[in-house]
N, C-alpha and C positions, 0 to 999 in steps of 0.2 A: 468489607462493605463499609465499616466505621471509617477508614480511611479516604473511602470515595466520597462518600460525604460532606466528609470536612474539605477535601481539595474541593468537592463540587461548590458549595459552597463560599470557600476563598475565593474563588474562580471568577463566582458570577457576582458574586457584591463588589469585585476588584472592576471588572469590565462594565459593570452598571454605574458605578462611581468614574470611571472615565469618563463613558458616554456622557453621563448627564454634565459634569464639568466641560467639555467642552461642547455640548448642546449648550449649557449657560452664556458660554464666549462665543460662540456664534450668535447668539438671540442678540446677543447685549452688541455686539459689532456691528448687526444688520441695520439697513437705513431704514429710519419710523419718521414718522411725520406725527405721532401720536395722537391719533382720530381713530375712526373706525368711519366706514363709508359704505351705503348697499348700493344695489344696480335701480335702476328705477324704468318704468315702462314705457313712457311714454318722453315725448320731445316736444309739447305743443304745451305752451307758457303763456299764461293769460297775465293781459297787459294792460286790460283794462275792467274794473270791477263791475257787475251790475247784480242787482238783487235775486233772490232765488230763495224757495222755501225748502229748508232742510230734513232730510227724511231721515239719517242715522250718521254714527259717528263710528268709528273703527280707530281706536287712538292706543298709540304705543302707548307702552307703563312709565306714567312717572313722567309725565311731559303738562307742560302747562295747558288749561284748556284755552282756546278762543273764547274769547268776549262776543264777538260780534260774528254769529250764528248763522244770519240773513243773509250773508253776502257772500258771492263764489269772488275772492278776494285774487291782486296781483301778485303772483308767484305762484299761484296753480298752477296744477301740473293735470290737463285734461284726459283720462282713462277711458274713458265710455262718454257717445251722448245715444243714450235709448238701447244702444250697441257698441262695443268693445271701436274704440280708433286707436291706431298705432300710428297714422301719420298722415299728414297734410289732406292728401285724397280722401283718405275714409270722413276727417272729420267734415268735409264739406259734402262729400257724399251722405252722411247722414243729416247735417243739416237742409239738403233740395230733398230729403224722404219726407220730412215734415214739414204739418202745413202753419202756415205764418201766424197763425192764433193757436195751436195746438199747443199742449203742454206736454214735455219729456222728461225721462232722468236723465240727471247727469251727475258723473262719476267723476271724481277730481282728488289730487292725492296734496294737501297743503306740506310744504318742507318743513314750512317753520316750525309746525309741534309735529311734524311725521303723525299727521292722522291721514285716516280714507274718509272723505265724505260723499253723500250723496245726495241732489237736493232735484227739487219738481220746480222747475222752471219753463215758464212762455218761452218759444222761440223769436217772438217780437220783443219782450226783452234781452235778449242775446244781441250787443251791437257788431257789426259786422268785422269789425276790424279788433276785435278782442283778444287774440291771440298771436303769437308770433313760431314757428318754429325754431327751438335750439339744438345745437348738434349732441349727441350719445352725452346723456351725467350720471352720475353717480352724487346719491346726497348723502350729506356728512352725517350720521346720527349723533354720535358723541365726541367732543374734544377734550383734551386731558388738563386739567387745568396748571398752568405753569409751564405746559410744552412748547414744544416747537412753535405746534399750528396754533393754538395760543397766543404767544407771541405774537404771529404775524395776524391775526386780528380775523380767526378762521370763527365761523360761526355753528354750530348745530342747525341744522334744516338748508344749509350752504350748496349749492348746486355745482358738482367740479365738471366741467367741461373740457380742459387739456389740461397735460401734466408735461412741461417742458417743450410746450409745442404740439404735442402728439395726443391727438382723441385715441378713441375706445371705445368697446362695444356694449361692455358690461363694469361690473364692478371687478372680477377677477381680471381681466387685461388691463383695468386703471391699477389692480395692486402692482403686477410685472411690472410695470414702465414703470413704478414708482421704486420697487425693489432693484432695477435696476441700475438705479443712482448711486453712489458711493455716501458713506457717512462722512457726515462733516460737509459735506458738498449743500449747493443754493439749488432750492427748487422752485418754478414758475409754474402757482395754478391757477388757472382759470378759470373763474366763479361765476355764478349767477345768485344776486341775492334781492330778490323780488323781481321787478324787472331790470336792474342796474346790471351793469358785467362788470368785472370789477378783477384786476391783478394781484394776487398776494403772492410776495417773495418768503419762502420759510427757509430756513438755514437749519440741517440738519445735526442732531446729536454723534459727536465722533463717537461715542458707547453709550448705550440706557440700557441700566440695567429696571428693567418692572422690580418695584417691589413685590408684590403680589408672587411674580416666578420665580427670585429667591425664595420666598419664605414656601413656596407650597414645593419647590425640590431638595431645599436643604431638610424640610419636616420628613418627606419622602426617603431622603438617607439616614436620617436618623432611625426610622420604623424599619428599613433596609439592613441597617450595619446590628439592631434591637433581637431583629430574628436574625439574623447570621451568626451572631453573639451565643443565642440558645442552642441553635445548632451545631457549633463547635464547642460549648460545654459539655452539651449530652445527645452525640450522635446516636447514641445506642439503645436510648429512651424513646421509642414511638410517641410517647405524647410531646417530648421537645422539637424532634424530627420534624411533624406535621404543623406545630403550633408556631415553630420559628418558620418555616418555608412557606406559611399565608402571610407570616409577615413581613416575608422579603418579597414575596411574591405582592405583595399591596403596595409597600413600599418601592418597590422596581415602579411599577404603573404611576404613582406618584411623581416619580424621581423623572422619569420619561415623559412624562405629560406635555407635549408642546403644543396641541387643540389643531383640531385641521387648519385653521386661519394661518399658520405659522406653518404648515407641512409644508412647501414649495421651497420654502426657503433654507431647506437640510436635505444633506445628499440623502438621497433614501427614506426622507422625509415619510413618506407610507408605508414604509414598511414598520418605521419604526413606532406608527401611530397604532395599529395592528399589533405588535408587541405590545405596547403600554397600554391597549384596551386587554388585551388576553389576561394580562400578570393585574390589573386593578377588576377587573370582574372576578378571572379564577381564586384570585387573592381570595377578595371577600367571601367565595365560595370555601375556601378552603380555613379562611378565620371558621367559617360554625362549623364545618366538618371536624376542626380539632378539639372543637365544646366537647363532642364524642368520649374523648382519650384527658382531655385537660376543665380544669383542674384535677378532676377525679373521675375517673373509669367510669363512663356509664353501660355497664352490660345491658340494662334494660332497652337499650338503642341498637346496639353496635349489631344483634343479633339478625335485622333486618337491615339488610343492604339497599334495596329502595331508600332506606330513609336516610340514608348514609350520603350517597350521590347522587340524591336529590337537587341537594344545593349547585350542584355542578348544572345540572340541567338548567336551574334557572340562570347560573350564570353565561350558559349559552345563550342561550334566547338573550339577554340581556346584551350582549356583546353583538349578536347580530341586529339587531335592534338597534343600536349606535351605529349603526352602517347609514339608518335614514334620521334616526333622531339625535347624532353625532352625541353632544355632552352631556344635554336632555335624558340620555336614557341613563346615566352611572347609577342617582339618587332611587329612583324608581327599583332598577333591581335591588341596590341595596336595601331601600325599605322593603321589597318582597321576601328578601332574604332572613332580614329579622324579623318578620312577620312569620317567619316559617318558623324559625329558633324561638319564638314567644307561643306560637301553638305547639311545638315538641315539649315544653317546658311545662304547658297547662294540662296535656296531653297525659304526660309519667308523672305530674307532681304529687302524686300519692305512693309512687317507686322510689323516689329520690330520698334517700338518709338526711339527717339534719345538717349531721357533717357535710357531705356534699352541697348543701344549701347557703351554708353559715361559709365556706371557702370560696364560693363562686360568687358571692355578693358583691364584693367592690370588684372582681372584674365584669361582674354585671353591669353594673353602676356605671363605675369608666367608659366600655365599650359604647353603652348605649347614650351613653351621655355627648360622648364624641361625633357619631355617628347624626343624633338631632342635630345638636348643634352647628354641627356640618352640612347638613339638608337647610339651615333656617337658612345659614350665611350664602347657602348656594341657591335658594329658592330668591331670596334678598337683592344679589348681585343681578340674579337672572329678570327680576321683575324693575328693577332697574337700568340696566342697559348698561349696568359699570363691570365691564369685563376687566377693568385694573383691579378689582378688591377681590375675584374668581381665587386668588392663588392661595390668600388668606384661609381658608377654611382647613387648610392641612396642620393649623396649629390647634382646631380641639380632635383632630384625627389620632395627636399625638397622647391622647390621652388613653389610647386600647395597645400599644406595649407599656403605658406606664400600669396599665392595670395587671398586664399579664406577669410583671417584672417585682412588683408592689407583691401580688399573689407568692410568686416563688420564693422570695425571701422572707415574709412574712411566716409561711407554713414551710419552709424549706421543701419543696416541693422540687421533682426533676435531681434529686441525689443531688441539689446546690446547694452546700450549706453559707451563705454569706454571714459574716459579720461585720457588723458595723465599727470599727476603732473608735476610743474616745476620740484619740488625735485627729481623724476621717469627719467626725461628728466637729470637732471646733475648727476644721478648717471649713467644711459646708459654710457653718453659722455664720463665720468671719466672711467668707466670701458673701454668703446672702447680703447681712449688713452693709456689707462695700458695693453689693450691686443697687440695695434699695436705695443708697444713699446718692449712687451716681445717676439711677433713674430718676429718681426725684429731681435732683437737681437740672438733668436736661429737660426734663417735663417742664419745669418753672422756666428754665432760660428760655424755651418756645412758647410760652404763653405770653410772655412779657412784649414781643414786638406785635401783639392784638390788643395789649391792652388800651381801653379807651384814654387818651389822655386828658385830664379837667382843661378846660378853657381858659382857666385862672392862672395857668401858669408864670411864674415871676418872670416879668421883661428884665433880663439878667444876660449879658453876653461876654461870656469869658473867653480872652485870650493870652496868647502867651506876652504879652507887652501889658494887659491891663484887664480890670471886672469891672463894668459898666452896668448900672441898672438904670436902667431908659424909663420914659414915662411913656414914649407912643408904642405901638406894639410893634412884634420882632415881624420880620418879612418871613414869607414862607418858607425861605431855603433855609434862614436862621433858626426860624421855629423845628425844622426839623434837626437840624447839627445839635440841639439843644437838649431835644429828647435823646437823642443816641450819647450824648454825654451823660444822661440822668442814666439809661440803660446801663453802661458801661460802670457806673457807679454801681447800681444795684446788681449787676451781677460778680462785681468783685464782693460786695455786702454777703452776698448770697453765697459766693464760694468759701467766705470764713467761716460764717457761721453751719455748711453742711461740714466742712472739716472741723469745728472745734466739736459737733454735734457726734462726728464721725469717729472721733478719739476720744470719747468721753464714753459710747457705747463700746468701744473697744475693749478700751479699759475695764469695764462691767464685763464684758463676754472673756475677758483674760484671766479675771478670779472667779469665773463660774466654774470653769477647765482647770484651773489650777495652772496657770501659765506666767508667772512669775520671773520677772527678768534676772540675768545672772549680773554678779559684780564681777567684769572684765578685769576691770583697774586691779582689782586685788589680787585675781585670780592671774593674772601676766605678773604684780609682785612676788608671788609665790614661786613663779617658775622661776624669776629670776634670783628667786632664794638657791633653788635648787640647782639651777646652772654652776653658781658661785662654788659652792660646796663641795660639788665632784671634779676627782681628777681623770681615774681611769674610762676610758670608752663603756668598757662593760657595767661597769656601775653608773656612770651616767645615761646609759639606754635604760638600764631598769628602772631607775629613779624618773629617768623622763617619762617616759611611756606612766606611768604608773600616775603620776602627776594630770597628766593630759587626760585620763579617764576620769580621776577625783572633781576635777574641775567640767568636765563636759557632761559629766554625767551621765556615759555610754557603757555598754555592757561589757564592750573587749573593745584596745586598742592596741597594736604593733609598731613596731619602728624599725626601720632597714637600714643601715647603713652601707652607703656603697665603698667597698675595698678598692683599691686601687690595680690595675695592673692586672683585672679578671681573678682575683682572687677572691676568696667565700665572704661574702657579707655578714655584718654584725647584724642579729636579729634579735628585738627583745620583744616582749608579747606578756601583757594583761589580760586575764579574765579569759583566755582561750585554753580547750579543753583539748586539743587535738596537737598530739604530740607531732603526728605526720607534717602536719602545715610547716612549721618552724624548721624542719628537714627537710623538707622542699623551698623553702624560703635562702635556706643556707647554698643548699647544690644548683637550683636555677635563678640564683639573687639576680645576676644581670641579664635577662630576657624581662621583670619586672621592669630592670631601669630603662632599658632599650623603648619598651612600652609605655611606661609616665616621664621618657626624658622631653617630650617636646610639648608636655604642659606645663603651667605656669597658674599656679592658686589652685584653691580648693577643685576637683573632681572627683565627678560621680561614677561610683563603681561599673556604671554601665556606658560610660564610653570609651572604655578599656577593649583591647583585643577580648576577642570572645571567649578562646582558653585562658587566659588568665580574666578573664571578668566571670567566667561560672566558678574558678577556684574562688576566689574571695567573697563573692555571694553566698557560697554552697557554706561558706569557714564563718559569715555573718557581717561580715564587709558592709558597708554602705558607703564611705569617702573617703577620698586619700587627697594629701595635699605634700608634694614635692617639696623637697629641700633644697632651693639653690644658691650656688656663692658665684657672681661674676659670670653667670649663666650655665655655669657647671652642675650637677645634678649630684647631690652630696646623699641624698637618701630621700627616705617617705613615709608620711607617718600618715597611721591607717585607724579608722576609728569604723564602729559597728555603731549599732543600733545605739536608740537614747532609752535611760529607763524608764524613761515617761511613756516610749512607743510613741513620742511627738515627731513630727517631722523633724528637720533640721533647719531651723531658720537663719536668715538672712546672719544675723547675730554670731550662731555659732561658727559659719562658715568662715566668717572675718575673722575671728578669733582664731580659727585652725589656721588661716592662712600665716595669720600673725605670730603665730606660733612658732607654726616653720620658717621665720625668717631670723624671731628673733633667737632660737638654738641652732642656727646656719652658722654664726661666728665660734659657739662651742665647738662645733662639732669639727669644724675647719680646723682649730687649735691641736685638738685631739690627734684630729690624724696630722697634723703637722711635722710633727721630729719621724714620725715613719715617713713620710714621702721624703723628707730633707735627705735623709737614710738612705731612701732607696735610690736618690737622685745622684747619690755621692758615688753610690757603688757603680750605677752605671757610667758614671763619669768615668769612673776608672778604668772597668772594664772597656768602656770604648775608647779610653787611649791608649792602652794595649793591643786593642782591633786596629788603630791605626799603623802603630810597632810592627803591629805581624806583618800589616799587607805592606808597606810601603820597603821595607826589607825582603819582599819578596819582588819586589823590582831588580829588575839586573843593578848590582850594586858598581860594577867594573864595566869602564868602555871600552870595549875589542881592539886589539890594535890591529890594524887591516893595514898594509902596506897603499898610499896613494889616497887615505883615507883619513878625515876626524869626524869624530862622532863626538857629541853630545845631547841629552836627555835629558829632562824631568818630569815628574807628575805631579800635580799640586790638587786636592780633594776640596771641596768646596764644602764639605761637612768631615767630620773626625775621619770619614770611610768613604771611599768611592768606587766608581764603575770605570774609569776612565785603566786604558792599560796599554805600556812598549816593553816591546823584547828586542831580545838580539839572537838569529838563528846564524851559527857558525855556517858557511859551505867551503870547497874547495879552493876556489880562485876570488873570495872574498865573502862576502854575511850579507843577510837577508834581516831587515831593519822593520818590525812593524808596529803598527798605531791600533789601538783598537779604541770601541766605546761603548758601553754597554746601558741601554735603555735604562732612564731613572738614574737616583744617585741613593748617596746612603746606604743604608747598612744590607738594605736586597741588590743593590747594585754589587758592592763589594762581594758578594757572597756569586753571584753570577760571573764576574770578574774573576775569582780565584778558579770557578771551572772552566772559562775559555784559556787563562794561562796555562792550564795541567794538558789541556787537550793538543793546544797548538806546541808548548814545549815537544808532548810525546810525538805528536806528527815530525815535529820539524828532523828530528834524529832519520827521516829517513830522505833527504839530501833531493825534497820537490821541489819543483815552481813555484810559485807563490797561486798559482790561480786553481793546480792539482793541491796544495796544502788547502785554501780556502774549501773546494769540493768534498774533500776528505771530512772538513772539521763542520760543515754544516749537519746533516744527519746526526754526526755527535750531538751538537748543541740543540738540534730541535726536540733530541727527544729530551734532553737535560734540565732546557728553560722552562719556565711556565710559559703558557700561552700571551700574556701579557709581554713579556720583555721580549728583544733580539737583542743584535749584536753587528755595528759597524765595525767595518775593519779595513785598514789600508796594507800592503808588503811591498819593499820596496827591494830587490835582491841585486847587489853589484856584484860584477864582473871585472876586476882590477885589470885581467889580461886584454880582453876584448874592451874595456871600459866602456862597456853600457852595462844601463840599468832597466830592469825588467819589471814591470810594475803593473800591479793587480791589486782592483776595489773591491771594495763590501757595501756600498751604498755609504762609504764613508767621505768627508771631503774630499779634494781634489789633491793632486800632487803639487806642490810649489818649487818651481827650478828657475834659480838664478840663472841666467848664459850673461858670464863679459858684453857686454857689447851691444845687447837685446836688452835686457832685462828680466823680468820675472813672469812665464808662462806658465800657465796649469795645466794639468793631465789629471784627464777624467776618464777611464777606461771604462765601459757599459760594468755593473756589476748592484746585484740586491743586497739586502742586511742579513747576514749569516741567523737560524736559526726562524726564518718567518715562515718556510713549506721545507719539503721536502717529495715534490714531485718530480724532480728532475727540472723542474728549470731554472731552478740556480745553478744549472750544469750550461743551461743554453742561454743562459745570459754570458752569466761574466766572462770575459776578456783581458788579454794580456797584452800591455805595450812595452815594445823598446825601445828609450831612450838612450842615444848615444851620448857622453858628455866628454869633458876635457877637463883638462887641469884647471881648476877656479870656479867649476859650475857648485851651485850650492842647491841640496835636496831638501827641504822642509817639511816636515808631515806636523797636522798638530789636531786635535781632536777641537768639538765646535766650541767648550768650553774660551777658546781662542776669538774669534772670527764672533761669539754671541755675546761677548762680556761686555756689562751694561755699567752704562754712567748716572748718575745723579736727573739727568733728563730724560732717562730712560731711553736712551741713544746706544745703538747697538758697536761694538768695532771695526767691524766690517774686515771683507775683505781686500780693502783698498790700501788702507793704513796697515796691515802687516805686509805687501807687497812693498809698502814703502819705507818701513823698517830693515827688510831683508835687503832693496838695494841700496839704504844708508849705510849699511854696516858693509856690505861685502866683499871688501878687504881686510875682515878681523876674520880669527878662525872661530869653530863652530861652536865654543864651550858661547866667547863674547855674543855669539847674533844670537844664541839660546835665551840670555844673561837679558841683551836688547829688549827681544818680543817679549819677554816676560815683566819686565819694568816698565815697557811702553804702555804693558796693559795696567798695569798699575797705577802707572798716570792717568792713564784716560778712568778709570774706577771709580777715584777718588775714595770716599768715604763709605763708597757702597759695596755692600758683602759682595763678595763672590758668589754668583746664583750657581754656577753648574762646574764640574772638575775640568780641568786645565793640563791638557800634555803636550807639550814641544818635542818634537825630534830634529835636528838639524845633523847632516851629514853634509861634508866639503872634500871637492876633490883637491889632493894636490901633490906636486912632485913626487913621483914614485922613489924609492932607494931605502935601503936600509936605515934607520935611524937610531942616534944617539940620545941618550935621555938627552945630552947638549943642543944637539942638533935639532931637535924638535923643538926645545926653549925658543933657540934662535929663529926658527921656523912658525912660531906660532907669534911672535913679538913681529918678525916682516910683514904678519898676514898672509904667508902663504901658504 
C-alpha cells in the first residue's frame, strides 16, 4: 500500500505538471486582442440627445459616474420604452401606444461607463428621428493597458460591430471569429463610439503570457509538488497521507484553473474545468478534514463521522454551485469551510491540550492568513472588473504549505526530522542578500522612467563631435535624448553603488559564518614543493593526495592513477576508512576511467554512471576532477566532503581543476621509463611477429616445366593479412592470392589460420573452386564474425596449357595475350568465411582459360590497385594494366620487380595504407632446363 501511494502520487503531480505547462503554451500562443467584451441587448443607438428625468442608476463597479444625469445621451443603447423593445418594430410600436403628452419610462444601457439607466420622459420630447439601428455588438468593458487593443486606440464602453468583416450574434460567436485568427496576424474591428463608426486595425501578440496565469499556476505547483513531497516522505503516517493529498489536491485545482472564458480554446476544455473545480473545492474540503489527524490527533473529533465529511459535503454544494456562479462561488464555500473549522474549534476548545494549541498556532495563523487575503484580492479584482490581477491571489495561498512545512520542522512532526546546516543557513542568507539587492535595484530602474523631470533642466546637448550649452531651450525630440542619457547615467550610478553595497554586505555575512578565503597562491606553492621532492609513483600518490586534503580542507581524498595496457591502477586514499573501496578501486580501476574519460574539469559525483556514482557517494565522494595529458586521461583525483560541511565554492573547484593539471606533468614523467619499456619490448616482439609470418610464406619458387613464377608480400604494418601459396598438382601448381579483412596484428593471426587450412586441403589434389568449398565452413567457424577472407586460385595445366580459375570475392584475374593485351577474369564468387548456408556452394564458379607461350598471369591483392598518393589519388586499375603490358617481354621475377616500384613511384612519401601481394606467373617454352639455359632464357625474355 506504501508503494501505491508514492507511485500514485509521482503519477499524478508528474501528469498535472504536464498538463498545466502545456495549458500554459497553449494560453500564451492563443490570439488575444487583450479586452474583455459582453453581448448586449439591444441594436437601437440613439443619435440624437434630448432631456429626460432620471429614475435609477444600475452602474458597474469602479466606472466613472456621468455628470450630466438629465439627458438620455448619443450612444445609448435603447432597452425598454414602458416595455422591453428588441428591435425596430417594437420600438415604434411602443412609441403609437403612447399618447403624445403622456409620460413613459424608458430604459437605456450607456457604453461609456457600462451603466443601466432609467429615466420618465414626455413622448413629445422624444424627437422622431432619435435613433438609428446597428447591426449585433458586443461592448468592450475593459482593455488591458499597453495591449494590442490599446495600441490601436480601443476604448472601454466601445461598441464592436464585425470582426474581420464578419457580424455575430452574441458575445460568444464575436470570441470564435475572433479566436479563430492566428497570433501575430492583423485584425479589422468595427466600432461604434457614440454615434461615429470608426475602423481599428489591432495586430496581434505572437505569445502573451498574462501575468496573473503564470503567477496563480506556478504558486498552484508549488502547493502541488509541497504535498506530493509529504506524501512520499511519509506514506505511512495518516496524518501526512491526508494532509499532503489536500494539498495536491488544491494545488491541482490551482495549477488547472483556466476560468470558463478560456475553456473553448483547449481540447477538452470542460472537462478539464470540471477536474480543476473537483481537486480546488475537495482540496479545500480535505485541507480541514486533515486538521483532524494534523498537527496533532484530535480524538475528541475523529469519533463522529458526520463531523469528519462534513466538509466534503459542503464542498459539493460548492462545486455545483459553480456550475451557475462559475468563480463567484470558490471564496464563498471556502469561507463556509472555515467558518465550520472556527466553530469545531470553539465547539472542543475546552478538549483541546495546550500542547495541541501552542503547535497549531502558526499553522492557524498562515492558513487563515492566506485564505483572507486571498478572498480580499479576489473580492478586489472582482468588484473591479480586472480579471488580469484574478491570478495574483495564489501568492498569499502559498502561505498554508509554508505553515504546514514551518509546523513539521519546527516540532519534527510526521517522523521528519529536518536539520538545518550551518553551510544550508549561509547559503539562504547569501542568496536573500543577492535577491534584496537585485529587487531593489529593478524596483529603482522602473521607477525612474515615471520620474517627474524639473523643467529646469540645463540646455546642454552632448555629441560625439562636441557639448554645447544653448541659451534657447532643446526641442522636444532633444529634450527627451537628454533625459534617457541622464537615466542611462543614473542607472550605471545605481548599478555601482548596489554592487559596492552588495560586496560590502557580503563581506559581513562571510565572517558571521566563518567563511574565510583560502590562500591559493601558497597553497599551489606547496604542492609544487611536494611535486619537486618525490620520485617514486607510490610515494608521490601518498604525499599528493595527502597534500590536496591539507590544503582543501575535506575529510577524505583519493587519487587513481591509470596503468597502462589494462593493468591494476595506482590507488592512494586519505582519511578513508574502508579497506574494500581501495580493492575495488585496484581490480575495476578502468571501468572508473572508461566513466570520467570524456570529462574535462571538476565533476560532480552525481553525473557519474549510477553504479559507480552510488559507490563513491555510499565511500563520501562529493567531486572528482580528471587528470589529463594531450587529452589522454592519466588518472582522478577525488575529494569528499569539506570540514566546514560548506559547500564547495566556485574557488575550490578551480583549484581542484588546477591541481590536476598542474601534477598531469609529474605524473606523465613517472610513468614515463615504464611505457618507454613497454614500447621497446613490443617493438621487438613484433619484429619477430614479422620473422615468423613472412618465413612462413613459401620461401622457394616451384619449378614447373613451361612455367616462371614469382611473388612477394609486402605488410603495410610490422604484421599483416595479406597471403600466396603454391599448391604442387600433377601436370603443373595451383598459384593462390588471398586477403584477409583489416590488417595488423588480428589480420596476421587470421592469415596464419586460412594458410594451415588451405596448405592441409590442398594435399588432396582439388579444383580450386572444390578447395575454396571445402575451406569456407573451416574459416566461418574459425573467424570472428567481424573478418572474412578474399581469395583468388589460379591451377595450370602445362599438358592441356589452360588455366583454371576460381574467386573468393577477391580481385579479378589479370592475363596478358601477345597481341590483345591485358584482359581480366572475374568468375561469380563471395568472400570465404561470411555464411555458411550453402550458397557459397551456389555461387562460386570456375573458368578455363586457355593460354600459350608468352601469355602473362597476374594476381595481386587490393593493397595494389588502392595504393594512394600524396593527392589522395588511388592506382587504379588502369596503370598496372599498363605496367604489365610495358614490361611483357621480361620474365616474371622483372614485371613482379616493375608493379611493385611503379607503385612506389606513384606513393611518393606516403605510408603505405593497406598490405601489398604480387603474384605474376609467365608462360614459356616447355623443355627441360639448365640452370644455363634458363639464365639465357630469362635475359631473351622468354
Amino acid at each position: 500500500m506504501i508503494k501505491l501511494w508514492r507511485i500514485g502520487i509521482l503519477v499524478w503531480t508528474l501528469l498535472v505538471t504536464i498538463l498545466t505547462l502545456s495549458n500554459f503554451v497553449v494560453s500564451g500562443s492563443l490570439p488575444h486582442d487583450e479586452n474583455l467584451f459582453q453581448s448586449v441587448q439591444s441594436r437601437l443607438l440613439v443619435v440624437k440627445p434630448f432631456p429626460a428625468k432620471p429614475l435609477y442608476v444600475s452602474k458597474i463597479p469602479n466606472q466613472a459616474r456621468d455628470l450630466n444625469q438629465n439627458t438620455v445621451q448619443v450612444g445609448d443603447l435603447v432597452l425598454a420604452l414602458g416595455e422591453p423593445v428588441s428591435d425596430e418594430a417594437e420600438l415604434k410600436a411602443a412609441l403609437r401606444a403612447v399618447d403624445d403628452f403622456a409620460k413613459v419610462e424608458l430604459l437605456v444601457f450607456r457604453p461609456s461607463i457600462l451603466e443601466l439607466r432609467s429615466y420618465m420622459v414626455s413622448k413629445a420630447m422624444i424627437p422622431s428621428d432619435f435613433y438609428r439601428v446597428i447591426p449585433n455588438a458586443v461592448v468592450v468593458r475593459t482593455v488591458q493597458p499597453g495591449g494590442s487593443s490599446d495600441r490601436a486606440g480601443m476604448r472601454p464602453g466601445d461598441l464592436i460591430t464585425a470582426i474581420n468583416g464578419r457580424t455575430f450574434t452574441d458575445a460568444t460567436a464575436a470570441d470564435r471569429i475572433m479566436r479563430q485568427t492566428h497570433a501575430g496576424s492583423r485584425v479589422e474591428y468595427r466600432i461604434v463610439r457614440g454615434s461615429q463608426e470608426l475602423s481599428l486595425i489591432l495586430t496581434m501578440a505572437k505569445f502573451t503570457i498574462p501575468a496573473s496565469l503564470f503567477v496563480l499556476k506556478f504558486c498552484g505547483l508549488l502547493i502541488l509538488w509541497s504535498g506530493g513531497a509529504m506524501v512520499l516522505a511519509r506514506p505511512s503516517i495518516k496524518a501526512a497521507r491526508l494532509s499532503g493529498l489536500a494539498l495536491a489536491l488544491f494545488g491541482t485545482g490551482l495549477a488547472l484553473f483556466i476560468g470558463s472564458q478560456f475553456a473553448q480554446a483547449f481540447i477538452n476544455g470542460y472537462p478539464q474545468i470540471i477536474i480543476q473545480g473537483i481537486c480546488l473545492f475537495f482540496g479545500a474540503a480535505a485541507l480541514v478534514h486533515s486538521r483532524f489527524y494534523f498537527p496533532i490527533e484530535r480524538a475528541e473529533l475523529l469519533h463522529n463521522r458526520f463531523l469528519r465529511y462534513f466538509p466534503y459535503v459542503l464542498a459539493l454544494w460548492g462545486f455545483l454551485a459553480s456550475a451557475r456562479f462559475r468563480e463567484n462561488a470558490i471564496f464563498p464555500t471556502i469561507g463556509a469551510l472555515l467558518f465550520y473549522q472556527a466553530i469545531l474549534n470553539w465547539k472542543f476548545a475546552k478538549r483541546r491540550s495546550p500542547e495541541s494549541v501552542q503547535v497549531a498556532k502558526i499553522l492557524n495563523a498562515t492558513a487563515n492568513s492566506g485564505l483572507i487575503l486571498a478572498a480580499i484580492m479576489f473580492y478586489t479584482a472582482t468588484r473591479r472588473g480586472g480579471a488580469n490581477s484574478f491570478g495574483f491571489l495564489g501568492l498569499p495561498l502559498l502561505l498554508i504549505p509554508m505553515g504546514y512545512w514551518f509546523t513539521v520542522v519546527k516540532y519534527e512532526l510526521l517522523d521528519i526530522h529536518l536539520k538545518i546546516k550551518r553551510s544550508f543557513q549561509y547559503s539562504m542568507v547569501s542568496f536573500g542578500w543577492a535577491i534584496f539587492l537585485f529587487v531593489g535595484f529593478l524596483w529603482t530602474l522602473t521607477r525612474l522612467p515615471n520620474w517627474q523631470w524639473p523643467g529646469n533642466l540645463p540646455q546642454i546637448n552632448v555629441s560625439l563631435s562636441a557639448v554645447e550649452v544653448l541659451d534657447s531651450p532643446l526641442t522636444e525630440a532633444a529634450r527627451h535624448a537628454q533625459e534617457k542619457k541622464i537615466l542611462m547615467i543614473i542607472a550605471l550610478v545605481l548599478g555601482a553603488i548596489s554592487w559596492r553595497i552588495g560586496k560590502t554586505g557580503q563581506r559581513w555575512i562571510d565572517r558571521k559564518f566563518h567563511r574565510a578565503g583560502y590562500d591559493y597562491r601558497r597553497s599551489s606553492s606547496e604542492l609544487a614543493d611536494v611535486l619537486s621532492r618525490q620520485l617514486s609513483m607510490k610515494d608521490l600518490g601518498e604525499a599528493l593526495i595527502k597534500k590536496i586534503a591539507e590544503l582543501m580542507f575535506v575529510k577524505q581524498a583519493g587519487l587513481i592513477v591509470f596503468a597502462q595496457n589494462n593493468r591494476s591502477p595506482l590507488v592512494s586514499l586519505y582519511g578513508h576508512k574502508s579497506p574494500d573501496f581501495g580493492e575495488a578501486l585496484t581490480r575495476e580501476g578502468q571501468h572508473y576511467a572508461r566513466a570520467v574519460s570524456n570529462f574535462f574539469g571538476e565533476v560532480q559525483i552525481d553525473y557519474l554512471p549510477k553504479n559507480i556514482k552510488d559507490i563513491l557517494r555510499k565511500e563520501g565522494f562529493s567531486y572528482l576532477s580528471p587528470i589529463h595529458s594531450k587529452d589522454r586521461l592519466l588518472g582522478v583525483i577525488l575529494v569528499g566532503d569539506k570540514l566546514s560541511e560548506a559547500p564547495f565554492t566556485q574557488e575550490d573547484l578551480v583549484f581542484l581543476n588546477a591541481t590536476s593539471k598542474q601534477i598531469a606533468v609529474s605524473i606523465e614523467n613517472g610513468l614515463l621509463y615504464e611505457q618507454v619499456a613497454l614500447q621497446e619490448r613490443l617493438r621487438h616482439e613484433l619484429e619477430i611477429a614479422r620473422t615468423i609470418q613472412l618465413s612462413s610464406l613459401p620461401q622457394e619458387t616451384p619449378r614447373v616445366p613451361g612455367l616462371t613464377i614469382a611473388a612477394l608480400s609486402q605488410p603495410a604494418t610490422e604484421v599483416g593479412g595479406d597471403y600466396f601459396d603454391y599448391l604442387p598438382r600433377e601436370n603443373g601448381v595451383c598459384v593462390l592470392v588471398g586477403d584477409v579483412s583489416g590488417k595488423g596484428t588480428s589480420a596476421a593471426l587470421h592469415m596464419s589460420k586460412l594458410q594451415g587450412i588451405i596448405r592441409c586441403l590442398g594435399e588432396k589434389q582439388i579444383r580450386p573452386a572444390q578447395l575454396f568449398c571445402e575451406a569456407n565452413p573451416m574459416l566461418y567457424r574459425n573467424l570472428d564474425q567481424k573478418s572474412f577472407v578474399t581469395a583468388i586460385a589460379c591451377q595450370f595445366d602445362t599438358v592441356k596449357k589452360q588455366a583454371l580459375v576460381a574467386r573468393a570475392g577477391h580481385l579479378p584475374l589479370y592475363v596478358y595475350h601477345p597481341g590483345i593485351g591485358v584482359k581480366t577474369y572475374q568468375p561469380p564468387g563471395i568472400g570465404l568465411g561470411l555464411e555458411n548456408s550453402g550458397k557459397f556452394r551456389q555461387i562460386i564458379e570456375e573458368m578455363i582459360i586457355p593460354y600459350e607461350c608468352g601469355d602473362i598471369f597476374v594476381l595481386v591483392s587490393d593493397g595494389v590497385t588502392e595504393a594512394f598518393n600524396q593527392h589522395s589519388q588511388t592506382y587504379g586499375d588502369e596503370a598496372l594494366r599498363a605496367v604489365i603490358e610495358a614490361n611483357a617481354t621480361q620474365n616474371a621475377e622483372h614485371i613482379r620487380d616493375a608493379i611493385r616500384l611503379a607503385i612506389q613511384e606513384f606513393a611518393g612519401n606516403t605510408p603505405q595504407a593497406d598490405d601489398m601481394t604480387i603474384l605474376v606467373v609467365k608462360a614459356v617454352p616447355q623443355f627441360v632446363q639448365t640452370d644455363q639455359q634458363e639464365n639465357v632464357l630469362e635475359q631473351a625474355g622468354a
